[in-house]
C-alpha positions in Angstrom: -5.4 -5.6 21.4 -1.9 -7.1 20.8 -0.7 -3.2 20.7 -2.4 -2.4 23.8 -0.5 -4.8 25.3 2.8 -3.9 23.9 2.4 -0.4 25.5 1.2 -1.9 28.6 4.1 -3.5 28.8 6.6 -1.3 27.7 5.2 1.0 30.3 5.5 -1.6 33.3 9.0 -1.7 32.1 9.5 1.9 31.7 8.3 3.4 35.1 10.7 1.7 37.7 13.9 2.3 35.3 12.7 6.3 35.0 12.3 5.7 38.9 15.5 4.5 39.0 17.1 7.1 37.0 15.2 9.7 39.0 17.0 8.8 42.3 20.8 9.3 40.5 21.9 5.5 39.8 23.8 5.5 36.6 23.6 3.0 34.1 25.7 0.2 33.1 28.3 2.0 31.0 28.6 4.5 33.5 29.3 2.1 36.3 32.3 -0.1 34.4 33.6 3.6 33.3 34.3 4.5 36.9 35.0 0.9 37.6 37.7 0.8 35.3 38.9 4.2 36.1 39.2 3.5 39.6 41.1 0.4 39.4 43.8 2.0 37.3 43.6 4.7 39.8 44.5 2.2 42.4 46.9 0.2 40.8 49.1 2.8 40.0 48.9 4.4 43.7 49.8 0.5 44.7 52.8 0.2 43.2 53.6 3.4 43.9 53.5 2.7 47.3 55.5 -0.7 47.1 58.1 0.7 45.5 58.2 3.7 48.1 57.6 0.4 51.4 60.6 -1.5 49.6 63.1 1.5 49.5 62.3 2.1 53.2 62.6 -1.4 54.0 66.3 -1.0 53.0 66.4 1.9 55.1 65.4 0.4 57.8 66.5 -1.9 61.2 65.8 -5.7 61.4 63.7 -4.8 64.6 61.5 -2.6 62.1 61.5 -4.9 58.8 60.1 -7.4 61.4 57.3 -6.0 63.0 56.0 -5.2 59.1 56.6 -8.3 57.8 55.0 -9.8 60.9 51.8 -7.7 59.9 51.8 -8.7 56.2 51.2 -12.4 57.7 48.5 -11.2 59.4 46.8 -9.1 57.0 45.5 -12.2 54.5 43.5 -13.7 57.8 41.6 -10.4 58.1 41.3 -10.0 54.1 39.6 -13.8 54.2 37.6 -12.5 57.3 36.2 -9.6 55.5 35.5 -11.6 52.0 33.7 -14.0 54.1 31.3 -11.3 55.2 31.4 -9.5 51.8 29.8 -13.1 50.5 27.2 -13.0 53.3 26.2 -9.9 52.4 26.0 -10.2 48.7 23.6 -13.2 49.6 21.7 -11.5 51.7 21.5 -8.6 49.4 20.1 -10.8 46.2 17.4 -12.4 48.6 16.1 -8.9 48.9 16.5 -8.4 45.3 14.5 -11.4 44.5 11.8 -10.2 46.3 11.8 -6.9 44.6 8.1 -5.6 43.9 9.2 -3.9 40.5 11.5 -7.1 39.5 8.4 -9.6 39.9 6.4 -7.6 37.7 9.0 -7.6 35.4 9.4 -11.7 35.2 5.9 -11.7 35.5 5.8 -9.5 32.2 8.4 -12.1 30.8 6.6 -15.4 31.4 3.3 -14.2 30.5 4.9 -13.4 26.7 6.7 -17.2 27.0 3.4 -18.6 27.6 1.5 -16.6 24.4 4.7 -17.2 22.1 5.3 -13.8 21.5 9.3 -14.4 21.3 10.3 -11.0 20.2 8.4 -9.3 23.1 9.7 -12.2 25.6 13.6 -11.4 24.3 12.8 -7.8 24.8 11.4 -7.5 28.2 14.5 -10.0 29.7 17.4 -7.7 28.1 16.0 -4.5 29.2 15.3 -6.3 33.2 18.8 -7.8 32.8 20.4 -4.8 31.8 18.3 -2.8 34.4 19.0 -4.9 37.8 21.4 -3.0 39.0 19.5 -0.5 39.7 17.4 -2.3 42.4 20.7 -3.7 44.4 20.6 -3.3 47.6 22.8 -1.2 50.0 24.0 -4.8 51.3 24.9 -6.3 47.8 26.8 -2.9 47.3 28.7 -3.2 50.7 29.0 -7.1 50.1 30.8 -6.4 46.9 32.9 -3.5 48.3 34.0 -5.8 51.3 35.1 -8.2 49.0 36.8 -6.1 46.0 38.8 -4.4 49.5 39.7 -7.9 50.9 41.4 -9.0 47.5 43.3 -5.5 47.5 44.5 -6.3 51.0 45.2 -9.9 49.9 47.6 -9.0 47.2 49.1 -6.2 49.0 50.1 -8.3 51.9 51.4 -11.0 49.9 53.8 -8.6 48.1 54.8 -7.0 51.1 55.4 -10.6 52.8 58.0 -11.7 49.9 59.3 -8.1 50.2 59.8 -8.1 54.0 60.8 -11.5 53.6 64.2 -10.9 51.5 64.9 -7.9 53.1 64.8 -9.2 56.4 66.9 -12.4 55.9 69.6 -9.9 54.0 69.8 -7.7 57.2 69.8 -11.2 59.1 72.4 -12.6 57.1 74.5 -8.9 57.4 74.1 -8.7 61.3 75.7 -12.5 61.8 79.1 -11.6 59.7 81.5 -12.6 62.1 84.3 -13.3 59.8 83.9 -17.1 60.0 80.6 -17.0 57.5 81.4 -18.8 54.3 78.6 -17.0 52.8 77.7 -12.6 52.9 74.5 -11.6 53.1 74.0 -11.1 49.1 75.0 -14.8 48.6 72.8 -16.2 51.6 69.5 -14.0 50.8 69.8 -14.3 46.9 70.1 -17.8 46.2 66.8 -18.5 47.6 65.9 -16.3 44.5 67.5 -19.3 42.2 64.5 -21.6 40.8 64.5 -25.1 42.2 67.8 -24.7 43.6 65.9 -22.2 46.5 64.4 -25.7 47.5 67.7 -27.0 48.8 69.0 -23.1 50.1 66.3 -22.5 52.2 67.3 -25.4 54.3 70.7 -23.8 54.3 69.8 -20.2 54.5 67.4 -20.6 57.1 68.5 -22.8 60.1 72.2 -21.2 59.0 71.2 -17.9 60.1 69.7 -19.0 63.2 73.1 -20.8 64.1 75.2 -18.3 63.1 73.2 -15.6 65.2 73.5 -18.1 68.2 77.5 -18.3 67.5 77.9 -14.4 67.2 75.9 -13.7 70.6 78.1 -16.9 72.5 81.0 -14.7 71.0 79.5 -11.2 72.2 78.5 -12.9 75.4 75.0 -12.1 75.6 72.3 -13.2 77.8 69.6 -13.0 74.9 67.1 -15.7 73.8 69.0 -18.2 71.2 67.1 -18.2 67.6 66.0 -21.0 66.8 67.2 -23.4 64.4 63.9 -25.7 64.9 62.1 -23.2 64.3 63.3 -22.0 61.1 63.2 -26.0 59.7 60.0 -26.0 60.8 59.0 -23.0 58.2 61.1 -24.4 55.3 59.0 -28.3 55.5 55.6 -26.4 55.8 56.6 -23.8 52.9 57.0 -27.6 51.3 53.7 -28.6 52.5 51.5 -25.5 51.4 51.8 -27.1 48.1 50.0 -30.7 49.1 45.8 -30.1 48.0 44.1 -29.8 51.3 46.9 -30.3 53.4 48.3 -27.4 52.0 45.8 -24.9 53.6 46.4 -26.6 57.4 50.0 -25.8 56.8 49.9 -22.4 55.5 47.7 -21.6 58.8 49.9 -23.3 61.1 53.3 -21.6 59.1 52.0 -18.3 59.8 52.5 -18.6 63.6 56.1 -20.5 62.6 57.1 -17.8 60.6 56.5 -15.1 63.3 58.2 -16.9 65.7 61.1 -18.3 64.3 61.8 -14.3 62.5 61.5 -12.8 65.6 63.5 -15.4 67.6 66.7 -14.2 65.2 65.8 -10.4 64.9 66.2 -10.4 69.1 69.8 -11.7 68.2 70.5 -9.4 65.4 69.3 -6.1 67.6 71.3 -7.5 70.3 74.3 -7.5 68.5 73.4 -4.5 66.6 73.4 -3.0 70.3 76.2 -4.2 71.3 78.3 -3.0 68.2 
């Protein structure tokens, strides 16, 4: 009787994995294979690609470096956007795999050998459904997941590219607003905000300097373009401060996003301006 059951049960098991197999899914081993191979795949073509965006950065206009370092502030709303629905989906996607015919039988399989002792059978029948789940996800958990791995990628991506258009774009700042009366070059202005702790004081220096110094050089050029502006740029350096309160620290780094944009544009008008004008 007890061996009847044992077959019974191994057969219960059996069918929906051979199922399973039938329709192409690949096992566990498989899947972190490719996993694995795919995320050294794209790591390498990502730095690849950083390394190619930050030598054409150099290459490149204030006018340009702006409008990408506008778009990698942007890019980390849309990558929490898309992990938000990547969540939703996931959930919805285990709902449906809860209610999986060929999983019930399974736990149903698992409690009835709890309930007659049988240890060895219950162990058995939970590591081969464990093991074995993946291959009744659903097309929403797959998505879910995918949304989600994609929206980190994006994340990560567009915070490198922010610090890269970041320093790049305050170098070609500081360059465009050398009038002769500067006391600091652009290597000196950009590059001390690189200095640990002491970047805390600079960027209040750096920063609001630029804006004035762009201002100066246009009164000098006599141009009729927008002044950048200083309260805009002091603005960005207390809410860069601010990200780093908990809780208060998300409302800033919202709010600093729009600051940014504004305040970077505001002096890379003045620096193409002049750049014209030269």
């Amino acid at each position: 009787m007890a061996s009847q059951e044992t077959q019974a049960l191994s057969l219960a098991i059996r069918r929906p994995l051979e199922k399973a197999r039938d329709r192409g899914a690949p096992d566990r081993a498989t899947t972190r294979a490719r996993l694995v191979t795919g995320l050294g795949g794209a790591s390498l073509a990502t730095l690849a690609a950083l390394i190619a965006f930050a030598v054409m950065l150099c290459q490149s206009g204030p006018g340009l470096v702006c409008r990408f370092y506008v778009l990698c502030c942007l890019a980390p709303l849309f990558a929490a956007a898309g992990a938000g629905g990547g969540v939703v989906l996931v959930v919805l996607g285990l709902n449906e795999l809860g209610k999986s015919p060929e999983l019930k039988q399974l736990q149903a399989r698992q409690r009835q050998a709890d309930a007659k002792g049988d240890r060895k059978r219950a162990i058995a029948s939970r590591k081969r459904g464990t093991s074995r789940t993946d291959q009744f996800q659903s097309d929403k958990w797959r998505f879910g997941m995918l949304a989600m791995a994609g929206s980190v990628i994006v994340f990560v991506v567009a915070t490198i590219g922010q610090g890269l258009c970041f320093s790049v774009l305050l170098y070609k700042l500081w360059a465009a607003v050398q009038d002769g009366r500067a006391q600091d070059d652009a290597r000196h202005g950009a590059g001390r905000l690189l200095h640990p702790f002491f970047n805390f004081y600079w960027a209040f220096v750096a920063l609001p300097g630029v804006a004035q110094r762009a201002h100066r050089c246009a009164d000098n050029a006599s141009l009729d373009v927008p002044r950048a502006s200083e309260g805009l740029m002091t603005a960005y350096c207390i809410l860069c401060l601010l990200a780093i309160v908990p809780f208060l620290g998300a409302l800033a780094v919202l709010v600093n996003i729009g600051v940014a944009i504004a305040a970077f544009r505001s002096a890379t008008r003045v620096a193409e301006a002049l750049a014209d004008e030269a």
